[in-house]
C-alpha positions as CSV (number, residue, x, y, z in Angstrom):
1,X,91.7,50.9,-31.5
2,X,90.2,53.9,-32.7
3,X,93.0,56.2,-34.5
4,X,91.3,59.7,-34.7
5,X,89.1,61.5,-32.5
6,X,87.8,65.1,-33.1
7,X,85.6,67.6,-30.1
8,X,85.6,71.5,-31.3
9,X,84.6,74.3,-29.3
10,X,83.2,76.9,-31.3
11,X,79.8,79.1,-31.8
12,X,77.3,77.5,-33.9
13,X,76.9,79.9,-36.7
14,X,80.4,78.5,-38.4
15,X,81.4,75.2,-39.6
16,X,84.6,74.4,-37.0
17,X,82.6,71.2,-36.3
18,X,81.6,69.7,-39.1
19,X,85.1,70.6,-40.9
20,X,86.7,69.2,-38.1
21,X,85.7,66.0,-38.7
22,X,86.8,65.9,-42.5
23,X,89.9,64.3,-40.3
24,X,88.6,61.4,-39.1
25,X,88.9,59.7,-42.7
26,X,92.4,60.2,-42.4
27,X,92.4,56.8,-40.3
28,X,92.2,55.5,-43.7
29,X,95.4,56.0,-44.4
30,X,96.7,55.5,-40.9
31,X,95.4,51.7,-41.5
32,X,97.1,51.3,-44.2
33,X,100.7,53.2,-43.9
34,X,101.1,53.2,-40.3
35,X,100.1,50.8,-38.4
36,X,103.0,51.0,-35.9
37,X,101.2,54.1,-34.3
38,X,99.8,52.9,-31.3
39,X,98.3,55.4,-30.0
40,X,95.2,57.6,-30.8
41,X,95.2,61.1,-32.3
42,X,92.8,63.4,-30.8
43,X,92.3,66.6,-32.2
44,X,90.4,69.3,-31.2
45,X,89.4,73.2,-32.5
46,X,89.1,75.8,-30.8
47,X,87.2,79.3,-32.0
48,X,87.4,81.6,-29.3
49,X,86.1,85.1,-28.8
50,X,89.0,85.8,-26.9
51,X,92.2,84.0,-27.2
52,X,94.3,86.2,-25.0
53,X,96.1,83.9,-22.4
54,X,95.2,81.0,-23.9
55,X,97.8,78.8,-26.1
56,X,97.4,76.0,-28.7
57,X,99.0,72.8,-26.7
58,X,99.9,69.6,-27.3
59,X,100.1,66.8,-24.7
60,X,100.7,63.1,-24.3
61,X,98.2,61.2,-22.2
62,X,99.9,58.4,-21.4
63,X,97.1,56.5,-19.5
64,X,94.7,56.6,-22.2
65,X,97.1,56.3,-24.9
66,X,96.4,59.2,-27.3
67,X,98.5,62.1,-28.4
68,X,96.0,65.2,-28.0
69,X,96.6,68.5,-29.8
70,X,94.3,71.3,-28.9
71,X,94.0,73.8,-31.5
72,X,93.4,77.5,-30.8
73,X,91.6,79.7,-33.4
74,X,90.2,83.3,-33.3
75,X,86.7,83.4,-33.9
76,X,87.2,87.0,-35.3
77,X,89.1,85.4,-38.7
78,X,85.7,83.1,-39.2
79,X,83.0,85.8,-38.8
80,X,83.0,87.8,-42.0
81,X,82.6,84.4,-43.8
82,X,79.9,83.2,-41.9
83,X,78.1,81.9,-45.0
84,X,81.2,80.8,-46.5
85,X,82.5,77.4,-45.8
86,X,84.8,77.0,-48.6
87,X,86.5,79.7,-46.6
88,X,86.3,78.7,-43.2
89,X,88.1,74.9,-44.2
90,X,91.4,77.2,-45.4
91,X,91.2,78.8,-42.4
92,X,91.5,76.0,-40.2
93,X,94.1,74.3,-43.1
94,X,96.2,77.5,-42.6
95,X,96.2,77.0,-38.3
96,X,95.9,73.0,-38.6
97,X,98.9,72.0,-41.0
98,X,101.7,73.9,-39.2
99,X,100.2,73.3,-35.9
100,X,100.1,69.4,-36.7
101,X,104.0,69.2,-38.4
102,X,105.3,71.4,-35.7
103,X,104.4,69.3,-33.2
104,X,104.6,65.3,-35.3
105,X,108.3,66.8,-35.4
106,X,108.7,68.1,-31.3
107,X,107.1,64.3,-30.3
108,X,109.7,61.8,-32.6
109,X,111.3,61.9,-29.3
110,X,108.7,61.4,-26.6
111,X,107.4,58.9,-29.1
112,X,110.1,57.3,-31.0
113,X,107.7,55.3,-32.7
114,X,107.4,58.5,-35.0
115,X,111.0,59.2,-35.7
116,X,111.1,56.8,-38.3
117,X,107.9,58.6,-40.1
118,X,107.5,61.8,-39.1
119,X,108.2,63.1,-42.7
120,X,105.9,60.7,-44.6
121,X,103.2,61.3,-42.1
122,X,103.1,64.9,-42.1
123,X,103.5,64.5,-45.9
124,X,100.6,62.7,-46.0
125,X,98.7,64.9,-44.3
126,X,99.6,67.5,-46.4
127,X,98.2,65.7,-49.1
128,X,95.2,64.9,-47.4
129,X,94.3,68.7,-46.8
130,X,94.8,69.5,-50.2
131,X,92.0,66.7,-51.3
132,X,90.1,68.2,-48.7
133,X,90.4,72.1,-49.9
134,X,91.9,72.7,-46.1
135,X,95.2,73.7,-48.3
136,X,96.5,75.1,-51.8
137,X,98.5,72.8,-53.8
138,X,102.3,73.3,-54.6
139,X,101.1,75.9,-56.9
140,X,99.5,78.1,-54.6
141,X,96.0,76.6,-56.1
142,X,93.2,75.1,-53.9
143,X,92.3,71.8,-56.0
144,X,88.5,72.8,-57.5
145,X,88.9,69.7,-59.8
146,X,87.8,67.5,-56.5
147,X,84.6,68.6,-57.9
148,X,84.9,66.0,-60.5
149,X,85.7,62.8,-58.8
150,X,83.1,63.3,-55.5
151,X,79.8,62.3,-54.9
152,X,77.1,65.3,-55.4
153,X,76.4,64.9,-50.9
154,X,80.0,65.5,-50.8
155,X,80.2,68.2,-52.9
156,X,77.6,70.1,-50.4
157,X,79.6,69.7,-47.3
158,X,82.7,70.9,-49.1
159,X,81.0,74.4,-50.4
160,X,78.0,74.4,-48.2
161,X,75.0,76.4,-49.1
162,X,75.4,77.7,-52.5
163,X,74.7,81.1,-52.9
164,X,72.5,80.8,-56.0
165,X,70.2,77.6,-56.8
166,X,68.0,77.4,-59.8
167,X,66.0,74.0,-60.9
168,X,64.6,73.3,-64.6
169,X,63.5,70.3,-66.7
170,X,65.1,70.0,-69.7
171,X,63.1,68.7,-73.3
172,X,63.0,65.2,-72.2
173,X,61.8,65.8,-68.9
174,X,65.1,65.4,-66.6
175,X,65.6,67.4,-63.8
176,X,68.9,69.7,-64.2
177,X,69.8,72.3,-60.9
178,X,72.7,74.8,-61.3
179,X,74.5,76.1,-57.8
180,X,77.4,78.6,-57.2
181,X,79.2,78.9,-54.3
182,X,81.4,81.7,-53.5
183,X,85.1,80.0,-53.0
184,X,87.1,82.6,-51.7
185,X,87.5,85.9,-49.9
186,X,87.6,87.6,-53.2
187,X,84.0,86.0,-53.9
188,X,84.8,84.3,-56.9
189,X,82.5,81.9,-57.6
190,X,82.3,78.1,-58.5
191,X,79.5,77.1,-60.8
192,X,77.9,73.7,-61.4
193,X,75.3,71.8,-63.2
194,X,74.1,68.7,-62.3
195,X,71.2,66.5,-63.9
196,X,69.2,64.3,-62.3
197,X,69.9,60.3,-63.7
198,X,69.0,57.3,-62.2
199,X,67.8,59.3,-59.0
200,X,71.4,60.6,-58.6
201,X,73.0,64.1,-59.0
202,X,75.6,63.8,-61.5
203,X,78.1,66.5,-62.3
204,X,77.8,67.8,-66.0
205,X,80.0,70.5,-66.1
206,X,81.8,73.3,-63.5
207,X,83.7,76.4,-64.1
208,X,85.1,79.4,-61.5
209,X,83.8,82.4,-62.5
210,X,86.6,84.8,-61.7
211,X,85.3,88.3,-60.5
């Protein structure tokens, strides 16, 4: 059975999409924690021109088994960061997280099976959203240090584009590129260098340039 399922409906010039489906490795942990859910989540974003008349909703298909929450956005909060993914993922974590507990909490009682772990769920995908920069930590921080533990592709899809890209070869001939991204709607900016080995970006070092 197939535990996650993500659609969007959005313009093509943000990233609603492709963060979207950031979720779908939270199956991972649905595998391992909660089995007992028998029932598909289905979520999907919404970033509407207009969103006047029209509600987030949540509803339980009972034919096809899956628990649908429809997420409405305005597409006015995404447009002056366009270029700006980092962005765009915490405003999506800012609509998603309360949407998703809100609603994990209104259904322990259309679907008992989540009574028992409503808390530990949403907890978990707290969690989840933090690791994926969707959410600031307990401290009010979004966690930058993810920077150290993913692979360089990852890295990419997290920040996007990088604002600045610059490519050398150092004295013994290896490749070295340094990126920044601008991270937030102050435009601070995240800074990394990574050096070519064994046909592999590796991180070297990374620092936010506070502005």
């Amino acid at each position: 059975m197939e535990r996650i399922s993500i659609t969007s409906d959005s313009p093509g010039y943000i990233k609603v999409s492709e963060i979207g489906k950031d979720l779908i490795a939270f199956s991972e942990i649905l595998e391992k924690k909660y089995n007992q859910i028998d029932f598909e989540l289905a979520f999907c974003f919404r970033a509407l021109y207009t969103t006047r008349g029209i509600n987030s909703k949540v509803r339980f298909y009972k034919d096809e088994n899956w628990l649908g929450m429809d997420l409405i956005m305005p597409v006015d909060e995404f447009n002056p960061y366009k270029n700006n993914i980092s962005m765009q993922r915490r405003i999506m974590g800012k609509y998603f997280f309360p949407f998703f507990s809100e609603n994990i909490h209104k259904y322990i009682y259309k679907l008992p099976i989540l009574k028992s772990i409503e808390k530990d769920l949403v907890e978990d995908m707290r969690l989840f959203l933090i690791e994926n920069l969707w959410l600031p930590d307990e401290n009010g921080q979004f966690k930058l240090s993810i920077i150290e533990t993913i692979p360089f592709e990852r890295t990419l899809s997290l920040f996007g584009n990088p604002k600045e890209k610059k490519f050398i070869d150092n004295t013994q001939g290896i490749k070295i590129q340094y990126l920044t991204w601008i991270i937030d709607e102050a435009e601070n900016e995240l800074f990394a260098t990574y050096m070519l080995i064994d046909k592999k970006w590796q991180l070297q070092k990374y620092e936010v340039r506070i502005k």
